[in-house]
C-alpha positions as CSV (number, residue, x, y, z in Angstrom):
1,X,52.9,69.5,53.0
2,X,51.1,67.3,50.3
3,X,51.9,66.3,46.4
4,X,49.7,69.0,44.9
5,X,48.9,67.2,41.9
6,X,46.4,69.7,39.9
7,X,48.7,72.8,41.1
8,X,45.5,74.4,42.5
9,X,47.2,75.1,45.9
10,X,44.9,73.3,47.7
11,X,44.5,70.0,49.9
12,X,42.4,68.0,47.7
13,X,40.7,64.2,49.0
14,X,43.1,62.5,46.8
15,X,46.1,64.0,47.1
16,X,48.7,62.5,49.6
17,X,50.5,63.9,52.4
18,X,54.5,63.8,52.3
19,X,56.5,63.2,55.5
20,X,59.8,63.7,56.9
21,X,60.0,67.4,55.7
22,X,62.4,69.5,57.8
23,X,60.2,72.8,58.6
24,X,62.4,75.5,60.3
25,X,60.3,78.4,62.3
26,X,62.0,81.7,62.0
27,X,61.2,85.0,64.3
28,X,62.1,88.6,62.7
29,X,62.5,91.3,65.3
30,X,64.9,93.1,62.9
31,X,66.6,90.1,62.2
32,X,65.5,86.8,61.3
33,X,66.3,84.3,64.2
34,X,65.3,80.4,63.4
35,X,63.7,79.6,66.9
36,X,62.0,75.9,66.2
37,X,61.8,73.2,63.8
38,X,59.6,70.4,63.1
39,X,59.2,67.3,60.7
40,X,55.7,66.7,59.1
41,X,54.3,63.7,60.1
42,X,52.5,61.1,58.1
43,X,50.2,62.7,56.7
44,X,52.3,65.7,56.1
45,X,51.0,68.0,58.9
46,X,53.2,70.1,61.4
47,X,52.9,72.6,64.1
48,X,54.4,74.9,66.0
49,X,52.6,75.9,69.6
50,X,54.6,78.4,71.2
51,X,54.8,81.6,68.5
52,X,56.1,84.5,70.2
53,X,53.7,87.9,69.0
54,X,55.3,89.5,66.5
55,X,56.3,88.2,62.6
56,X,57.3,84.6,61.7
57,X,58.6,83.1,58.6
58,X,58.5,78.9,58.2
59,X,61.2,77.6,56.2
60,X,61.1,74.6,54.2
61,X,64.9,73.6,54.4
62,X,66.6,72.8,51.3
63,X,68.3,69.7,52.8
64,X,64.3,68.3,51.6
65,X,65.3,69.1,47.6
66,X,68.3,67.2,47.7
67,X,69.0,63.8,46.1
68,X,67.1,61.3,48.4
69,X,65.3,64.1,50.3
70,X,61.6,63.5,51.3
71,X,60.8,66.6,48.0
72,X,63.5,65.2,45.5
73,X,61.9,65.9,42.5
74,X,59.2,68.4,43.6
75,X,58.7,71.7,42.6
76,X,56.3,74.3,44.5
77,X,52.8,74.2,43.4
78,X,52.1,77.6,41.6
79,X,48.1,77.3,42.2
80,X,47.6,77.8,39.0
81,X,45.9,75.0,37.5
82,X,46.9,71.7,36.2
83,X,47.8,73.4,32.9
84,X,51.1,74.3,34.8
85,X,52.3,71.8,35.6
86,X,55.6,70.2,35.0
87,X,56.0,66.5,35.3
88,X,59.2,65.3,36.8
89,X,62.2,63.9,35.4
């Protein structure tokens, strides 16, 4: 999870990681069953170890969007280019 700041969808040098983002793992076996979670760490990374075979879906909560939360203010990067980009309010 980083700041994407030239919306290219990608990790650049410069660009920082964010922590404290709530990341839910979900399992669909007809039905999608949230089965871990995990907050990034410090430089924004997470993981999750034990995926069962099959189809999985991670989740950025949208506790993270609200007022206060660690992506307040963010939008998702469109990967686009920095001629996208929106600059918060």
């Amino acid at each position: 999870m980083w700041a994407d700041e030239n919306n290219n969808g990608l990790k650049d040098a410069t660009e920082a990681g964010i922590s404290n983002v709530l990341v839910i793992l979900h399992y669909f076996n007809g039905s999608t069953v949230a089965v871990d979670s995990q907050y990034t760490d410090a430089t924004g990374g997470y993981l999750f170890d034990s995926l069962i075979a099959g189809k999985d879906l991670v989740e950025i909560a949208a506790i993270n969007l609200a007022p206060g939360g660690p992506l307040a203010g963010y939008a998702s990067s469109s990967g686009n280019g920095a001629d996208n980009l929106v600059p918060p309010i």
